[in-house]
N, C-alpha and C positions, 0 to 999 in steps of 0.2 A: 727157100726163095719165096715174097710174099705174094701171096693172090691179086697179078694184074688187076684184078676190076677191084681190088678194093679199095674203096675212098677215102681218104681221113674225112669227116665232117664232125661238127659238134652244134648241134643247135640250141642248147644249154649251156655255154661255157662257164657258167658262173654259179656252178651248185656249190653249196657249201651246205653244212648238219650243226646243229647246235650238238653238245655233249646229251642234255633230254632228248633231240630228234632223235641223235644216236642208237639209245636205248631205246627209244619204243621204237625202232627197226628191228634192233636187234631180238627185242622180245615177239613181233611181230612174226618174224623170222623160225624164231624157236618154236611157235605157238605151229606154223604150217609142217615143219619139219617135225614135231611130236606127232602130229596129227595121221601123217603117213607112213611114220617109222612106226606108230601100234597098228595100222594096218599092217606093214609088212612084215610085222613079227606076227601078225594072227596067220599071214597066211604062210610063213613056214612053219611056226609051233603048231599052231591049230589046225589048218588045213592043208597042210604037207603039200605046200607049192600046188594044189589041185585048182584049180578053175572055177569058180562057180560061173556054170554055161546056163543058168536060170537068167544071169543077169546079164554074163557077156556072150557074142557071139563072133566066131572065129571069123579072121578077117585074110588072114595069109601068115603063111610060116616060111622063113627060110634059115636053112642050115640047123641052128636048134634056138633060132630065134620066133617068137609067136607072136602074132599082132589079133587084137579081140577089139570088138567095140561095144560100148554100154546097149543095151537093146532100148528100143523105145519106151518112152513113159506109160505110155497104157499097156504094154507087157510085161513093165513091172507093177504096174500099179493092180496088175492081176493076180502078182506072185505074191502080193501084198511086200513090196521090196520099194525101198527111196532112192531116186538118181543118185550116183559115184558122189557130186559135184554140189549137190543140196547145200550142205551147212556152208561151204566156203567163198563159193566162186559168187564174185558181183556182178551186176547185169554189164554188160558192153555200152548199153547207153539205155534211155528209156524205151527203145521202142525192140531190144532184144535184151529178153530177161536172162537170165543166169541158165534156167532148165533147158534153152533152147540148144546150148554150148555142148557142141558132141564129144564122145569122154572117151580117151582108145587104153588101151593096156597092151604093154609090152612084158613076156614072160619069156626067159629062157636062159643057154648055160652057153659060157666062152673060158677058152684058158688064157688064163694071166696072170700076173703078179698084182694084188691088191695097191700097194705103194704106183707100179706103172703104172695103173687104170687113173690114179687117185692123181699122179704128175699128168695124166691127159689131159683129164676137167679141169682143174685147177686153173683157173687165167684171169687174175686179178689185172693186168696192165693190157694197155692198146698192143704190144708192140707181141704180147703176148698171144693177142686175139688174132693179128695178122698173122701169126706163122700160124695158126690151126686152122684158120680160114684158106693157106696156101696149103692144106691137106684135103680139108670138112669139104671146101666150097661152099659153104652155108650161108655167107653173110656176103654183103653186096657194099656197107658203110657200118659205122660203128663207132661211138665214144665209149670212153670211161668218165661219166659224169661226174660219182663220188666215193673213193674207197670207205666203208664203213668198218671193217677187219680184213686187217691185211695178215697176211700167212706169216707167222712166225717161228723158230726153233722149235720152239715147245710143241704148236702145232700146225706142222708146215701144210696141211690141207685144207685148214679152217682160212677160210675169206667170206664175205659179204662185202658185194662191191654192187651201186647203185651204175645201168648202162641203160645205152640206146642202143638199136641199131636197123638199120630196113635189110629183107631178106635178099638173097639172090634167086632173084622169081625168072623161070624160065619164058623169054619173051619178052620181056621187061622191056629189050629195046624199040619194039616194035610199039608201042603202046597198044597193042591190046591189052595187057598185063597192066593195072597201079600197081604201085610199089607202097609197099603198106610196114611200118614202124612199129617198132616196140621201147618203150622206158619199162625197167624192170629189171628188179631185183634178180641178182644170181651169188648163192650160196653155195658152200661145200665142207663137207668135214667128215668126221669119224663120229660113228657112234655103236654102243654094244647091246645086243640083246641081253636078256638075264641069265642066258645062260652064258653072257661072256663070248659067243659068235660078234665078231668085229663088219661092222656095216657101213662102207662107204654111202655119201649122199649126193647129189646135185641138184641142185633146187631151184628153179627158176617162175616168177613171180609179177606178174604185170603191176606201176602203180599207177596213179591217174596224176600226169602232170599236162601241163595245155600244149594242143596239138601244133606243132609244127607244119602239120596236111592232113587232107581232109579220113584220111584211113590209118586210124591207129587200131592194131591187135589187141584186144582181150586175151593173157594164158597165162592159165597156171598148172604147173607140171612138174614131177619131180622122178627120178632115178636114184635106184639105191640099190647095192653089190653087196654079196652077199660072201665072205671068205673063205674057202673048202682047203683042210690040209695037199689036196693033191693039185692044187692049182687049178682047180675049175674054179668060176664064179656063178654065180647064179645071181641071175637082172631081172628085175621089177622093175616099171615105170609106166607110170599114169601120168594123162596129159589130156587137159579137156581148149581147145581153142576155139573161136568166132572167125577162123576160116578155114575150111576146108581142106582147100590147094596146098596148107601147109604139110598138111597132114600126109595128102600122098606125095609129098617130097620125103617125107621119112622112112615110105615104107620099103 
């Protein structure tokens, strides 16, 4: 059954990609997801899922899920260590730079089946978004602006689809709460480490189209599953945003 409060709107209805926009999404795309798939092969190969608590600091744990956040720049700039978020993230606008964007990390283990987790993210179409919104409660309105890869036989978890959508902010009706929008990319697929461990991903990616209102999100974040013969997973995910409130809606 889909989520009462969700709205169809589209304040874009008219996106379209050339075949060149295409690819330099998709390379785009590939460039963020490389970038965090050799982090999270460092930190099982290398650093055997361990923490660096120099850089992060524990924020709440439940069940065998762990929530950290970046520590401040002058406690790293003490460790001689660079913010999560340095080489990638753009400023939100000129008068909030990119360092100011608080960075959280999610570490921790669930049992599932790799293929279910990977049919959960997966939601290239509206209609698709509504029924996980009738579970998540996450979203409040929401297009499909522009499918860029859509899921196929060969690889039914690989999508990049170009969306909007404003959140379900608790309040909202009362206005004390703005209701604040995102356009951004969201990606998903398979990928392997070298030694052949199969890695699911979820990638999602703010880009800069003209605002519809006056509060548009900055975020860029991604999730990546990690596949255990006895059906545990182990979850990675960094996520650096320009608002707060979103953040303890997650935790």
């Amino acid at each position: 059954m889909a989520k009462d409060r969700f709205i169809n709107a589209n304040p874009y209805p008219n996106v379209n990609v050339s075949e060149e926009e295409r690819l330099q999404l998709i390379g785009l795309v590939d460039g963020f997801v490389q970038d965090y798939f050799q982090k999270y092969e460092k930190f099982v190969l290398v650093d055997k899922h361990q923490v660096d608590e120099r850089r992060w600091e524990h924020v709440k744990s439940r069940d065998n899920l762990h929530i950290y956040t970046e520590r401040s720049q002058k406690e790293l700039a003490r460790k001689g260590l660079q913010p999560e978020n340095a080489p990638n993230t753009e400023p939100l606008d000129d008068d909030t730079p990119a360092k100011e964007l608080p960075v959280m990390l999610s570490v921790g283990t669930f049992v599932g089946e790799m293929d279910d987790l990977m049919f959960g993210v997966v939601n290239p179409t509206l209609d698709v978004m509504r029924i996980k919104a009738s579970y998540v409660h996450d979203l409040d309105s929401a297009a499909v602006l522009c499918p860029v890869v859509e899921p196929s036989e060969e690889e039914p978890f690989r999508s990049l689809v170009v969306k909007w959508m404003t959140i379900d902010v608790p309040l909202q009706s009362t206005n004390l709460v703005k209701c604040r929008d995102f356009v951004y990319i969201e990606a998903t697929g398979i990928l392997h480490f070298t030694n052949g461990d199969r890695v699911g991903y979820h990638l999602l990616h703010s880009i800069d189209f003209p605002r519809p209102s006056h509060f548009r999100i900055k975020s860029e974040g991604i999730s990546q599953f990690l596949d255990f013969s006895d059906r545990s997973k182990k979850m990675w995910s960094t996520t650096s945003l320009a608002a707060l409130w979103i953040l303890e809606a997650t935790l």
